[in-house]
gemmi code that builds the backbone of each chain (N, CA, C; Angstrom):
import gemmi

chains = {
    "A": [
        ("UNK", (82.784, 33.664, 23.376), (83.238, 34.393, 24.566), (82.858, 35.870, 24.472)),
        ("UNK", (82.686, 36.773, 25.501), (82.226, 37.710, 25.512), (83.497, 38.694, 26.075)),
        ("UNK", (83.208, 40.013, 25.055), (84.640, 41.016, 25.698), (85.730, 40.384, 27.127)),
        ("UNK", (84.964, 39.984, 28.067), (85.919, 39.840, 29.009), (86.169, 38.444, 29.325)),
        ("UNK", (86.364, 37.857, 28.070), (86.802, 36.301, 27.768), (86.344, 35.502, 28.966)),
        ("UNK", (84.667, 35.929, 29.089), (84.095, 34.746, 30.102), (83.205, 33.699, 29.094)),
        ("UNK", (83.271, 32.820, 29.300), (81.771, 31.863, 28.148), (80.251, 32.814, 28.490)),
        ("UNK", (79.618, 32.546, 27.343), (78.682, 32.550, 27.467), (77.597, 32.126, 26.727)),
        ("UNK", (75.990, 32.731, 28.034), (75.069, 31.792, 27.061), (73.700, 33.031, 26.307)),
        ("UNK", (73.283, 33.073, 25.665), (72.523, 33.745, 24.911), (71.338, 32.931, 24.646)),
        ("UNK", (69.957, 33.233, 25.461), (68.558, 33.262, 25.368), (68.076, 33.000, 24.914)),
        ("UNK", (66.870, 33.251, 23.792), (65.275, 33.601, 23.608), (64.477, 33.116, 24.414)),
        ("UNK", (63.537, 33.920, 25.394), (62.373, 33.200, 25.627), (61.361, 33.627, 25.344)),
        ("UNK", (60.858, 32.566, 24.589), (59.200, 33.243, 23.649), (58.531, 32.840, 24.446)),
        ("UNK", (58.394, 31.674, 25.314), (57.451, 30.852, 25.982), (56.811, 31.715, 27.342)),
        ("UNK", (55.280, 31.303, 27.544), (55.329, 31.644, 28.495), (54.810, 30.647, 29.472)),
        ("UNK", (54.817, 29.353, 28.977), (54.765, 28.199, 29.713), (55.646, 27.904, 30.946)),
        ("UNK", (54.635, 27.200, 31.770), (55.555, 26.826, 33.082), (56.600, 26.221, 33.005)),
        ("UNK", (56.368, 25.281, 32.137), (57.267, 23.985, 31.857), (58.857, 24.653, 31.437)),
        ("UNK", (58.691, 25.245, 30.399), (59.623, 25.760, 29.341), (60.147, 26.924, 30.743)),
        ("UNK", (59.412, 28.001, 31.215), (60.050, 28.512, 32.265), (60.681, 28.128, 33.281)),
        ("UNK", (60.459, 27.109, 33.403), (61.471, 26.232, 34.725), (62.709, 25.739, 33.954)),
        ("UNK", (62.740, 25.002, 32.668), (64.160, 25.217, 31.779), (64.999, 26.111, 31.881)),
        ("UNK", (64.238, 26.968, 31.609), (64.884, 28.262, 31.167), (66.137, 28.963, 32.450)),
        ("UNK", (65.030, 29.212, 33.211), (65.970, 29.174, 34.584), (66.686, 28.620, 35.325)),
        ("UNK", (66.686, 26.968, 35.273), (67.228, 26.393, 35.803), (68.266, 26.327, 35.078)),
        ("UNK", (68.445, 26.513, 33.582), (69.877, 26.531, 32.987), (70.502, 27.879, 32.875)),
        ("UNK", (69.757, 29.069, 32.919), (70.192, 29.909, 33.091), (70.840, 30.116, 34.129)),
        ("UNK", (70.692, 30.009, 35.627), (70.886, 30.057, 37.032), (72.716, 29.134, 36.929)),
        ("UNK", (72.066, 28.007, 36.375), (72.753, 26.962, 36.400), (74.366, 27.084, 35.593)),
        ("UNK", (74.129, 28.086, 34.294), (75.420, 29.015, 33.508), (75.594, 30.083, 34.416)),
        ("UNK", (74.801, 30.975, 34.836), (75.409, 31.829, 35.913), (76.318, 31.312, 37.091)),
        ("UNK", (76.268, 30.590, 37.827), (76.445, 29.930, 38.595), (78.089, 28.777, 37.869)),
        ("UNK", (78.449, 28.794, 37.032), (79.503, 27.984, 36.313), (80.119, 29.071, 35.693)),
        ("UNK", (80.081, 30.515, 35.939), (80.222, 31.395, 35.778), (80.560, 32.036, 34.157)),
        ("UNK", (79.336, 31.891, 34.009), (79.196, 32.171, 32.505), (78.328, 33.797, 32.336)),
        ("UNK", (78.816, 34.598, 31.616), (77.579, 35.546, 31.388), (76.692, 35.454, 30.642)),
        ("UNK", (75.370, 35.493, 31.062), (73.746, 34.736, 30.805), (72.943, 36.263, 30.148)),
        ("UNK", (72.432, 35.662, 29.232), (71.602, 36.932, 28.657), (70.147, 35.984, 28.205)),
        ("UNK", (69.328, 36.801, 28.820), (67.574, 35.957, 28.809), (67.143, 37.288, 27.905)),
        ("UNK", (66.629, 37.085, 26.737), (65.911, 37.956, 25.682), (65.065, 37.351, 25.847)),
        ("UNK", (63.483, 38.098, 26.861), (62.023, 37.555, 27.009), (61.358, 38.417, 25.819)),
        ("UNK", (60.491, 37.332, 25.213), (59.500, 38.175, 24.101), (58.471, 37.215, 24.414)),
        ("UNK", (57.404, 38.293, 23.490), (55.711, 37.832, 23.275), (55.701, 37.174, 24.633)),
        ("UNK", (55.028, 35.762, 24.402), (54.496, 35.375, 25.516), (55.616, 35.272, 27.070)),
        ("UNK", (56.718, 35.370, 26.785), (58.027, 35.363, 27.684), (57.472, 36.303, 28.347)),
        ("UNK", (56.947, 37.388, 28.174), (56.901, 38.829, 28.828), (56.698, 38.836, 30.125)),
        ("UNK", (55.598, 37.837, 30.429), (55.403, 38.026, 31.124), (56.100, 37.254, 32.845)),
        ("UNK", (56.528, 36.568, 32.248), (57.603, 36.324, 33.424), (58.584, 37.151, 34.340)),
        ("UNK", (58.555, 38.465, 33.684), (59.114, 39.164, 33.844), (58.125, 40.684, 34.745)),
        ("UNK", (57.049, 39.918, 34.350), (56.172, 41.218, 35.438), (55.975, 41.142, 36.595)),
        ("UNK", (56.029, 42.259, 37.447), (54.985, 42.229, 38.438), (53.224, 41.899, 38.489)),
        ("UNK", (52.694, 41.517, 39.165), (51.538, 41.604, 39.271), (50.541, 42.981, 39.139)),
        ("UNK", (50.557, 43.667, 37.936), (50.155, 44.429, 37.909), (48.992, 44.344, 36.435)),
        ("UNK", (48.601, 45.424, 36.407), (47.300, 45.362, 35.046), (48.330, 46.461, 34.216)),
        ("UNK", (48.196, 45.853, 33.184), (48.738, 46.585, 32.100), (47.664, 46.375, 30.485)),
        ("UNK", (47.739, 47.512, 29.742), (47.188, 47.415, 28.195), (46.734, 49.019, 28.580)),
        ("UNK", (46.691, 49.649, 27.289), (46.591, 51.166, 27.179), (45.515, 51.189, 26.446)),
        ("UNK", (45.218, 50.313, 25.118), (43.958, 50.013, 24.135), (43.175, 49.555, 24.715)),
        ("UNK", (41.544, 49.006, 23.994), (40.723, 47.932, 24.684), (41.661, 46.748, 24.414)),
        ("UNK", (42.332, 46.411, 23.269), (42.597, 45.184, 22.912), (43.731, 45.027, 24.237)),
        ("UNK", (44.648, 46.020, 24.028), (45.937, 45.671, 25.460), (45.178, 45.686, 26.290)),
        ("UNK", (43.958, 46.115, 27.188), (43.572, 45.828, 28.471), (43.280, 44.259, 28.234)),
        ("UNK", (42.638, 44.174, 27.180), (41.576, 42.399, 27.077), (43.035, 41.639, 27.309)),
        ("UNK", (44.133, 41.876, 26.693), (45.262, 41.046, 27.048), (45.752, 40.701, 28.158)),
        ("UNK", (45.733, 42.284, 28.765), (46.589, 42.175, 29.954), (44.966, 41.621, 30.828)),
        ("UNK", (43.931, 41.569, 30.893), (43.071, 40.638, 31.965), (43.286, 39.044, 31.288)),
        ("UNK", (43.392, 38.880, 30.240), (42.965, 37.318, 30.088), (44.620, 36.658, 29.852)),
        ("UNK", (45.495, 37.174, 29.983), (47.385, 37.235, 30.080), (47.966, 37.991, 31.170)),
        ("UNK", (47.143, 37.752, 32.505), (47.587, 39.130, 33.197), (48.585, 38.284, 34.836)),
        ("UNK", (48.440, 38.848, 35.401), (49.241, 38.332, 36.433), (51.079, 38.276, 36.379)),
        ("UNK", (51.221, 37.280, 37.296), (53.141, 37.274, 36.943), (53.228, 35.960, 36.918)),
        ("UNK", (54.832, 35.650, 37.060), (55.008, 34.643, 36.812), (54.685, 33.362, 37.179)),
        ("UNK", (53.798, 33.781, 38.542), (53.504, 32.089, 38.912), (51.908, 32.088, 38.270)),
        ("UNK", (51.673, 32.787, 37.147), (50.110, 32.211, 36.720), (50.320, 31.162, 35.603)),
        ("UNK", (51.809, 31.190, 35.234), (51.985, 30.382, 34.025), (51.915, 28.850, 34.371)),
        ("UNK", (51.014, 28.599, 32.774), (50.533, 27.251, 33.067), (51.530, 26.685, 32.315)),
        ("UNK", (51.472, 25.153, 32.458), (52.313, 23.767, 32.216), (51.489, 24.021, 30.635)),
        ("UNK", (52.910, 23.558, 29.576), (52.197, 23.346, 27.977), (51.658, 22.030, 27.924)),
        ("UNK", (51.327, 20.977, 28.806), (50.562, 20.132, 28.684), (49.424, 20.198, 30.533)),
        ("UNK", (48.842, 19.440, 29.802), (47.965, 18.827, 31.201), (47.521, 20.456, 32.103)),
        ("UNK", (47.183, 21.503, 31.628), (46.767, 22.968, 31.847), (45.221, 22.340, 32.604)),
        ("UNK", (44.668, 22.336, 31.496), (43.252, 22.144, 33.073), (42.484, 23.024, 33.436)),
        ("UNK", (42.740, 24.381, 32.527), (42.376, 25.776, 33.369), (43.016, 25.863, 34.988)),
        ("UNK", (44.464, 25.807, 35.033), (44.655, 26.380, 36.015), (45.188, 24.893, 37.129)),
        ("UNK", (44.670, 23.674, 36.751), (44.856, 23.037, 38.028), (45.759, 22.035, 37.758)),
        ("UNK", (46.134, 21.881, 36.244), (47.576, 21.641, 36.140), (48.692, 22.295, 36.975)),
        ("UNK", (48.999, 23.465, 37.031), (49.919, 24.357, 38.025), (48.961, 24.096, 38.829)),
        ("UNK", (48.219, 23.518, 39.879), (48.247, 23.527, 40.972), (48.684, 21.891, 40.946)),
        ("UNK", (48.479, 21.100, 39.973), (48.954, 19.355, 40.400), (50.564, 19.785, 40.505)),
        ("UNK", (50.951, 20.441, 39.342), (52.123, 20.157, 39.527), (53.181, 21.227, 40.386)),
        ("UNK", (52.560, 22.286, 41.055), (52.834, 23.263, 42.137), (53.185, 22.074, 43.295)),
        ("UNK", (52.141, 21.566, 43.794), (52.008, 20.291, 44.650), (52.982, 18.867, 43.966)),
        ("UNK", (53.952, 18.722, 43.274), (54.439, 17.430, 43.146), (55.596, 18.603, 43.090)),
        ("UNK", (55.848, 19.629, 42.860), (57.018, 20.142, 43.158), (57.723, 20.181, 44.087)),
        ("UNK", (56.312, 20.874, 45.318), (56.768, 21.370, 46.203), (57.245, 20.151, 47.496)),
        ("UNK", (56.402, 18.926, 47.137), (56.950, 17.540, 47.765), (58.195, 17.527, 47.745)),
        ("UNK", (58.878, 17.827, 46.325), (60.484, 17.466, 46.190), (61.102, 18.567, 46.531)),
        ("UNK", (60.635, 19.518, 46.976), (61.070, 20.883, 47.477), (61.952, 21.376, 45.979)),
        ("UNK", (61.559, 21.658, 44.707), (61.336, 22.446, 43.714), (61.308, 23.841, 43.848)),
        ("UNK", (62.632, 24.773, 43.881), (62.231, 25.951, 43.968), (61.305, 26.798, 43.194)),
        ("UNK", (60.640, 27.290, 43.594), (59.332, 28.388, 43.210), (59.571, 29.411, 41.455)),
        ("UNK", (58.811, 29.144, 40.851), (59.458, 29.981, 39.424), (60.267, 31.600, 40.091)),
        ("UNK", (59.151, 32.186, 40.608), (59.741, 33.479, 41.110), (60.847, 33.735, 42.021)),
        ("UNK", (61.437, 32.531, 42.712), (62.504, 32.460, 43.465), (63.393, 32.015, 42.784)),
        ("UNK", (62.940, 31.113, 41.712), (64.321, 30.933, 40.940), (64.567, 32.462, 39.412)),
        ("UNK", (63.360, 32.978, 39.540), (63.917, 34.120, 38.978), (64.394, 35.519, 39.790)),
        ("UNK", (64.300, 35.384, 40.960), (64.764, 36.135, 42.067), (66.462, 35.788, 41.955)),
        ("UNK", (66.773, 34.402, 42.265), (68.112, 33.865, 42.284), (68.662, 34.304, 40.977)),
        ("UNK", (67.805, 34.319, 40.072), (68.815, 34.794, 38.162), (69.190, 36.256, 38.807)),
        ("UNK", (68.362, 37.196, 39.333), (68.669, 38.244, 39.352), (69.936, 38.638, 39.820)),
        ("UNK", (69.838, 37.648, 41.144), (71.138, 37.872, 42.598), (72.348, 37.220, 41.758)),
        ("UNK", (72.275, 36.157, 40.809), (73.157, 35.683, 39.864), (73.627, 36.671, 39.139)),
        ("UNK", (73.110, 37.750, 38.720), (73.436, 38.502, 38.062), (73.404, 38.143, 36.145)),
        ("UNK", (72.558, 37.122, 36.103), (71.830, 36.917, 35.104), (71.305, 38.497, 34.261)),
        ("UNK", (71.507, 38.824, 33.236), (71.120, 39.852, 32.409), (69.461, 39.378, 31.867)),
        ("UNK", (68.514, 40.201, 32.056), (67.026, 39.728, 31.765), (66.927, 41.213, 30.558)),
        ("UNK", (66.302, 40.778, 29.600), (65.849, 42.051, 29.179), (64.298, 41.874, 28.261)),
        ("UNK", (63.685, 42.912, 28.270), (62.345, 42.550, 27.603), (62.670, 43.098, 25.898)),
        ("UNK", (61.887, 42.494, 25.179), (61.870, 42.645, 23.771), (61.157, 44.450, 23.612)),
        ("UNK", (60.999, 45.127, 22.753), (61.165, 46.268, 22.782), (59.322, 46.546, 22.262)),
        ("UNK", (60.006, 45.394, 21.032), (58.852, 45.194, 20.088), (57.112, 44.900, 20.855)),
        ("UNK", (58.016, 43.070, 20.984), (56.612, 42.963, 21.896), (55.887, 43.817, 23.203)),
        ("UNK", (56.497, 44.281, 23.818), (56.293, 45.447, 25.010), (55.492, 46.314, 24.137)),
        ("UNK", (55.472, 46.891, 22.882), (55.033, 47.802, 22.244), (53.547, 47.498, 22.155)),
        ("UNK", (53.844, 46.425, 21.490), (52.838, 45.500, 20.834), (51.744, 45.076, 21.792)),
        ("UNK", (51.800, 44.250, 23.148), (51.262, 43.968, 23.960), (51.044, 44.934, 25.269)),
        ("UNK", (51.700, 46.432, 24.957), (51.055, 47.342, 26.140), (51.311, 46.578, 27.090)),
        ("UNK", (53.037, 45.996, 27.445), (53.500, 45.861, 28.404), (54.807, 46.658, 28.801)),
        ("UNK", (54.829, 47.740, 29.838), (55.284, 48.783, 29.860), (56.846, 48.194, 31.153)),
        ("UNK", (57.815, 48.914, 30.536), (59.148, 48.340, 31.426), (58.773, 48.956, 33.044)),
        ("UNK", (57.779, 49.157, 33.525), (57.320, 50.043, 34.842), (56.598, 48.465, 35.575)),
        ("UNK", (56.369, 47.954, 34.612), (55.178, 46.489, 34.749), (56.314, 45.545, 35.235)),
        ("UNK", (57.770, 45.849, 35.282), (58.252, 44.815, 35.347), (59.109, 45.044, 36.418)),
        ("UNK", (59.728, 43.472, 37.095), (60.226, 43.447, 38.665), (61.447, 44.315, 38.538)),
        ("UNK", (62.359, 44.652, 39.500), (63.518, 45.497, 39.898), (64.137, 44.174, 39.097)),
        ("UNK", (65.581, 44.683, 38.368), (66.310, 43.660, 38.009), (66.705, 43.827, 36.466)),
        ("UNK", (65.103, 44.053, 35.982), (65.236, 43.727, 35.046), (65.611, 45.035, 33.679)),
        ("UNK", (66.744, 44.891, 32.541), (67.700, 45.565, 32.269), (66.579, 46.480, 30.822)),
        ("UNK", (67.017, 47.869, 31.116), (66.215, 48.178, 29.820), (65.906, 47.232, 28.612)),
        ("UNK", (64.439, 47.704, 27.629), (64.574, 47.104, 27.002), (65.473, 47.006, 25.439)),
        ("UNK", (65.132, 46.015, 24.437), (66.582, 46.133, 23.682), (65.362, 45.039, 22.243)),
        ("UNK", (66.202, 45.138, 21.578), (65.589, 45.062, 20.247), (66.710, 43.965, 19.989)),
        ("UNK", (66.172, 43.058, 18.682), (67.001, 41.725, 17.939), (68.186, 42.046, 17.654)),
        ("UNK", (68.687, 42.814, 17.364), (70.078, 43.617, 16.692), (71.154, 43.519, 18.176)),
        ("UNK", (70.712, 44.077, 19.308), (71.757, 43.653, 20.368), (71.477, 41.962, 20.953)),
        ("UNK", (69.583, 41.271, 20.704), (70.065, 39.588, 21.057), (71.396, 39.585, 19.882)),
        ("UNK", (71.330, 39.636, 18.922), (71.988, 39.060, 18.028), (73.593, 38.914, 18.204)),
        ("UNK", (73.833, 39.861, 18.165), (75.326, 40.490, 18.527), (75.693, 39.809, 19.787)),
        ("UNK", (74.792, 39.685, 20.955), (75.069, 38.704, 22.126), (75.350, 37.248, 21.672)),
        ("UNK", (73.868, 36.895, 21.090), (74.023, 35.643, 20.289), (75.587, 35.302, 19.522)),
        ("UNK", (76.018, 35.835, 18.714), (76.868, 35.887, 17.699), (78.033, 35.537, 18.677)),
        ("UNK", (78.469, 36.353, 19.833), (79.690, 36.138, 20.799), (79.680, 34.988, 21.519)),
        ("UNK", (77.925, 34.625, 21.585), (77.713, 33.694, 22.672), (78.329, 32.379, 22.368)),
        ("UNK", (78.816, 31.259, 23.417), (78.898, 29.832, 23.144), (77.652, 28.544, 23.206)),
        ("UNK", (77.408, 29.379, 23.457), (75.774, 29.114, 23.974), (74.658, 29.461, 23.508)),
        ("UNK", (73.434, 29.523, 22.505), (72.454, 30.049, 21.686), (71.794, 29.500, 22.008)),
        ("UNK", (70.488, 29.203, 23.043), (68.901, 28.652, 23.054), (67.855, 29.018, 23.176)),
        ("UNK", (66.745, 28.424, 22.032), (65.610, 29.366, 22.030), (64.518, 28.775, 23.013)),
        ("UNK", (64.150, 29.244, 23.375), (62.957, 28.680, 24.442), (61.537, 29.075, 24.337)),
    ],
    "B": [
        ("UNK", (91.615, 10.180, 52.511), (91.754, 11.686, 52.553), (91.120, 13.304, 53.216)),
        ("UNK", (89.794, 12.270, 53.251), (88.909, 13.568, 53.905), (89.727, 13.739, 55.526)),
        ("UNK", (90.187, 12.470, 55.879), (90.663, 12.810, 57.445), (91.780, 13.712, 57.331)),
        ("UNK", (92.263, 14.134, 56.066), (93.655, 14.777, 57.205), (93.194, 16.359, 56.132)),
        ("UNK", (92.546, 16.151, 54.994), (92.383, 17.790, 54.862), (91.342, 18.315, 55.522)),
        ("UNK", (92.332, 19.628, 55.186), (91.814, 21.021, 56.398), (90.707, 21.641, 55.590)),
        ("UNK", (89.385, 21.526, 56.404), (88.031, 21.961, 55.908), (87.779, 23.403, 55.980)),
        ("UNK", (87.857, 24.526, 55.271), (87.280, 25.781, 55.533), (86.092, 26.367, 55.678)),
        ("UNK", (85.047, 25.423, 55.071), (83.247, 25.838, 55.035), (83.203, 24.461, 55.032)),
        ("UNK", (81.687, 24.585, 55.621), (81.030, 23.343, 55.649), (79.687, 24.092, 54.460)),
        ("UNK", (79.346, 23.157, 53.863), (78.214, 23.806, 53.284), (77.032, 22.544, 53.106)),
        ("UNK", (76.076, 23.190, 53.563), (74.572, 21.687, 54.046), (73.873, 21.601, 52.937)),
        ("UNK", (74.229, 21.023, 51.712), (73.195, 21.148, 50.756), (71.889, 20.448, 50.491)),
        ("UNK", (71.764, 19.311, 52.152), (71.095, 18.435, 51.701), (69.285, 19.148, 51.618)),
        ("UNK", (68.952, 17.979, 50.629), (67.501, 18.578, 50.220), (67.170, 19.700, 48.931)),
        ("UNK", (68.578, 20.023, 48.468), (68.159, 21.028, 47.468), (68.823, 20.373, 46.262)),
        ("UNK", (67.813, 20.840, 45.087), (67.865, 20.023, 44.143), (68.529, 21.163, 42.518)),
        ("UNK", (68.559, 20.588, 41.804), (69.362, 21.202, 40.159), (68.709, 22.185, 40.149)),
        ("UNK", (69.519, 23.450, 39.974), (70.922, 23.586, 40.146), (71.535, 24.206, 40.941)),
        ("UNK", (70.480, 23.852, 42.262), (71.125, 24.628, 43.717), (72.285, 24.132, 44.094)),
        ("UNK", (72.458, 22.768, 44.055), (74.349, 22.749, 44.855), (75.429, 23.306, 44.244)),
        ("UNK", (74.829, 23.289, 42.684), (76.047, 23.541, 42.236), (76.249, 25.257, 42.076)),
        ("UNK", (74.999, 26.348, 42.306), (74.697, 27.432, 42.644), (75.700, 27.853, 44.006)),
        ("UNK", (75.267, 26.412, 45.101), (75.182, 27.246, 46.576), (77.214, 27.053, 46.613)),
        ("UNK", (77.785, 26.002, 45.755), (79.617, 26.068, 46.378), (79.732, 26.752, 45.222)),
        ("UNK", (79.218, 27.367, 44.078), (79.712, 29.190, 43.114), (79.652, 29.700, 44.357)),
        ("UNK", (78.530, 30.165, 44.987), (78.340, 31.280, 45.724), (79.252, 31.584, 47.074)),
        ("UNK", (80.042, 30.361, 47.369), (80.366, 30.608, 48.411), (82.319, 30.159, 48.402)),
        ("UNK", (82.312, 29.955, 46.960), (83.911, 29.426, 46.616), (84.881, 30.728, 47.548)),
        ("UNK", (83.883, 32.037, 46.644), (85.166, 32.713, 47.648), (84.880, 32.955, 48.870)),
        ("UNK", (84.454, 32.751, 49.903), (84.130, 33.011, 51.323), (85.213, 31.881, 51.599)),
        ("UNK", (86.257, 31.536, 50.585), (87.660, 30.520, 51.123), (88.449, 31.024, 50.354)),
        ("UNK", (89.812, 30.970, 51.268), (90.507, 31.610, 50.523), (91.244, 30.501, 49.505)),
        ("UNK", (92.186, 30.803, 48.434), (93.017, 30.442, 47.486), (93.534, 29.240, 47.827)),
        ("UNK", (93.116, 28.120, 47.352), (93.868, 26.719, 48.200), (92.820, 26.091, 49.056)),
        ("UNK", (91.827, 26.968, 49.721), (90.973, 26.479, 50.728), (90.199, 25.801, 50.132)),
        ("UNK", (89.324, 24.797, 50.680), (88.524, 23.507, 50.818), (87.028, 23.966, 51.534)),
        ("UNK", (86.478, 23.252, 50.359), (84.842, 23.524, 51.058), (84.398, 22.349, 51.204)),
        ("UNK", (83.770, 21.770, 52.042), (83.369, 20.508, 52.403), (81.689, 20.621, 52.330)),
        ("UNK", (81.598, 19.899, 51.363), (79.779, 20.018, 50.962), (78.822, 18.743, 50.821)),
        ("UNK", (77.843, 18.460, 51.757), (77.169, 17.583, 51.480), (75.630, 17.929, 51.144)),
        ("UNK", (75.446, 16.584, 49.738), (74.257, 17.390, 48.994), (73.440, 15.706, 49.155)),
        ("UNK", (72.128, 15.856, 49.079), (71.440, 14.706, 48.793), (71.050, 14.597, 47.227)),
        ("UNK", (71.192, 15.299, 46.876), (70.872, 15.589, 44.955), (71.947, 14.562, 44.449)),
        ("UNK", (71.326, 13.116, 43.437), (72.050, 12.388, 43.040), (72.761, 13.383, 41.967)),
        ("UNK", (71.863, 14.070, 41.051), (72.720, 14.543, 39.894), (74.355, 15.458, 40.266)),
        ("UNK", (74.131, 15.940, 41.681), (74.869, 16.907, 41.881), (76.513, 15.966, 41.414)),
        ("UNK", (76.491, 15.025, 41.657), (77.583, 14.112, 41.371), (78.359, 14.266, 39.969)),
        ("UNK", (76.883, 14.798, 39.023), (77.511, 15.030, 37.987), (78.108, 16.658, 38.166)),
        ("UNK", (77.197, 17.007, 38.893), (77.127, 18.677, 38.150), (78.091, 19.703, 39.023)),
        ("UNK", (78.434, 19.081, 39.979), (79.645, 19.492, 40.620), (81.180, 19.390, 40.118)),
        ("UNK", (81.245, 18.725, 39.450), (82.385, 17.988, 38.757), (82.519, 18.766, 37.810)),
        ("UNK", (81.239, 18.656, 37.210), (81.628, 19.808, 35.416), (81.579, 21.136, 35.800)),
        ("UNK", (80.786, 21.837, 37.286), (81.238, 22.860, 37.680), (82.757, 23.550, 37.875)),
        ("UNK", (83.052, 22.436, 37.981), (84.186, 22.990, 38.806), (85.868, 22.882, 37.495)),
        ("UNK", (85.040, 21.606, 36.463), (85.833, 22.037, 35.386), (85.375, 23.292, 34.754)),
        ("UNK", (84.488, 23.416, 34.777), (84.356, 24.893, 33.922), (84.803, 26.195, 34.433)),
        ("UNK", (84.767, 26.174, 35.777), (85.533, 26.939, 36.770), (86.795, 27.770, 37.243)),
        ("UNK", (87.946, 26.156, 36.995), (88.752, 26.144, 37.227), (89.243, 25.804, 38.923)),
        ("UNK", (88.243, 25.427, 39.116), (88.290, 24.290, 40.692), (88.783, 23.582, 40.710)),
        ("UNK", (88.916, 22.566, 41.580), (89.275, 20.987, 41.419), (88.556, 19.960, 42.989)),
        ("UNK", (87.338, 19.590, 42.279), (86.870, 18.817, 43.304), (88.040, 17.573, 43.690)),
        ("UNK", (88.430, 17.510, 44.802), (89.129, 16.276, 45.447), (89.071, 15.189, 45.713)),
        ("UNK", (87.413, 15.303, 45.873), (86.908, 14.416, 46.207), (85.326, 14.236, 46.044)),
        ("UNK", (84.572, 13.272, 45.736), (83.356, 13.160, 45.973), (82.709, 11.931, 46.120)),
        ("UNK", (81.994, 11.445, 47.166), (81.721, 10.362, 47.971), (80.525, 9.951, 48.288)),
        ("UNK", (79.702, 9.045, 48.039), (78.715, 8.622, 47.869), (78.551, 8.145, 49.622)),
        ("UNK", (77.836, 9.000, 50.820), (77.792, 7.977, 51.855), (76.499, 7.997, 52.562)),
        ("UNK", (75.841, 6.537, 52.237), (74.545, 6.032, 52.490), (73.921, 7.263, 51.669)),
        ("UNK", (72.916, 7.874, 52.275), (72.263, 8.589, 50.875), (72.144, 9.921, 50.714)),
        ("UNK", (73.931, 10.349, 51.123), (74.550, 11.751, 51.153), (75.754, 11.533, 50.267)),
        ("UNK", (75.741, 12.917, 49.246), (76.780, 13.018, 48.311), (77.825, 13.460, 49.575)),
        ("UNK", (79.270, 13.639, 49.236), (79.925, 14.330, 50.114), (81.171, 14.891, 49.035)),
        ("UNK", (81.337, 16.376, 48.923), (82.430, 16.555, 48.087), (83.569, 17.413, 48.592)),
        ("UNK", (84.519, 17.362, 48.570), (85.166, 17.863, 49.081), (86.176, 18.820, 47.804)),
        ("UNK", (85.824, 20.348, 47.729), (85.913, 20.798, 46.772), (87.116, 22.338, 47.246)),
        ("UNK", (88.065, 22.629, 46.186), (89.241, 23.164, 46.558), (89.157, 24.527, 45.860)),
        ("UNK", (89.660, 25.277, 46.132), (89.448, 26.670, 45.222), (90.514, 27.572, 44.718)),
        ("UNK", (90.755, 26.679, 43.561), (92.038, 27.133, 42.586), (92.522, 28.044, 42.672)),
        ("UNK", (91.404, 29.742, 42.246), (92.216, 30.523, 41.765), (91.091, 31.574, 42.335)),
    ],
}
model = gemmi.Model(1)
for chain_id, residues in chains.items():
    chain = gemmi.Chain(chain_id)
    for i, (resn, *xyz) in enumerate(residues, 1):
        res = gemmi.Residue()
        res.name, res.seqid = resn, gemmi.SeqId(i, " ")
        for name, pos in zip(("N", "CA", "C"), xyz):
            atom = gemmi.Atom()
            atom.name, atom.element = name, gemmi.Element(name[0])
            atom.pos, atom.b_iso = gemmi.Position(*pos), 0.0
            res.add_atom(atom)
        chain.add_residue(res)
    model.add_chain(chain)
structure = gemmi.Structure()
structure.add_model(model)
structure.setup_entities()
C-alpha cells in the first residue's frame, strides 16, 4: 500500500514491443481504473513509448539511434511475426476489426487515469532521449532508487 | 429485480473491449450519488469477470449481472 493506504502497482517497462506494450497498458489502465496507484518506470527500449514523434540523439551514434529507433509509439513492432513493419500493420488490421483501442489512446487514457509514467534517467542519458521528446503527462525523470522504494510499497511488482 | 430498482446512469458499453467497461463504470461511479445504481450494458464476455472483481476491489457491490442474448447487463451500486 502506498502512504495513502490505496493498493498499488509498480512497473518496469524495458520493452519496446507492441505486444508487451499493449500488456502493459491494458493492466496498467486496468489497476488505475480499480483504483489502484500505477507507477510505469519506462527504460531502454520502453523509452520510447513515451515520445512524441520527434528526432532526437545529440552524438552521431544518438542520431543513428534516434533514425533507426525513431518515431512514437505506434512504430512499435509485435516481438514475433515483425516483417519489417507489416506485422503491425496485420495486426493493426485484426485489431482494429475487434475495435482494439489504439496503443496511443490507450496511453492517452493512462494519462487521463492518472497513471504515473516516468522515464529512466539513465537510459534518457544514454540514448539522447531528452524529457522535451516526450508527450505532456509524462512525470520528471527518476532513477532505480525511487522505482524501488515504489516497488518495495507496491502490491503489485511487474517487469515488462 | 432490475424492474423495480431505480436506475441513475445508463452506461452503453457495448463494443468495447478489456479494460474499457471496467474503466468506463470507475469513471463514471461518481456521476451517482451514494446508494445510486448504474445500469451498464457491455458486449465484452470477460467484462463478467472483470466487473465483479472491480467492484470488489472498490468497494461497490454489483447487484446484479445478466447475460441477455449477447449483451452483458449489470446493474452496479455505489457504496461509498
Amino acid at each position: 500500500m502506498d502512504e495513502n493506504g490505496k493498493k498499488s502497482l509498480a512497473m518496469v517497462v524495458m520493452s519496446g514491443d507492441m505486444d508487451k506494450l499493449f500488456g502493459a497498458f491494458i493492466i496498467a489502465n486496468g489497476a488505475a481504473a480499480m483504483g489502484m496507484d500505477v507507477t510505469m518506470f519506462f527504460t531502454f527500449w520502453g523509452l520510447r513509448a513515451l515520445k512524441k514523434n520527434v528526432k532526437t540523439g545529440k552524438t552521431f551514434f544518438g542520431k543513428m539511434l534516434g533514425a533507426m529507433y525513431g518515431g512514437d509509439i505506434m512504430k512499435a513492432n509485435p516481438s514475433k511475426f515483425s516483417f519489417g513493419g507489416m506485422g503491425r500493420w496485420m495486426f493493426g488490421k485484426m485489431m482494429g476489426k475487434h475495435n482494439v483501442q489504439k496503443l496511443n489512446e490507450m496511453r492517452d487514457l493512462a494519462v487521463q487515469l492518472g497513471v504515473n509514467m516516468y522515464g529512466c534517467q539513465m537510459s534518457m542519458d544514454v540514448m539522447e532521449i531528452p524529457q522535451e521528446s516526450f508527450i505532456d503527462g509524462v512525470q520528471e525523470p527518476v532513477g532505480v532508487g525511487f522505482f524501488l522504494l515504489k516497488a518495495q510499497n507496491a502490491d503489485i511488482q511487474l517487469f515488462i | 429485480m432490475s424492474d423495480e430498482t431505480k436506475i441513475d446512469l445508463e452506461l452503453d458499453l457495448k463494443g468495447l473491449l478489456c479494460p474499457l467497461p471496467m474503466v468506463k463504470v470507475s469513471q463514471n461511479i461518481n456521476n451517482v450519488p451514494v446508494g445510486g445504481v448504474i445500469r451498464a450494458v457491455a458486449t465484452d464476455p470477460g467484462a463478467m469477470a472483470d466487473i465483479p472483481a472491480w467492484a470488489q476491489s472498490t468497494g461497490n457491490e454489483v447487484l446484479s449481472a445478466d447475460k441477455e442474448g449477447s449483451e452483458f447487463v449489470f446493474l452496479v451500486k455505489r457504496v461509498k
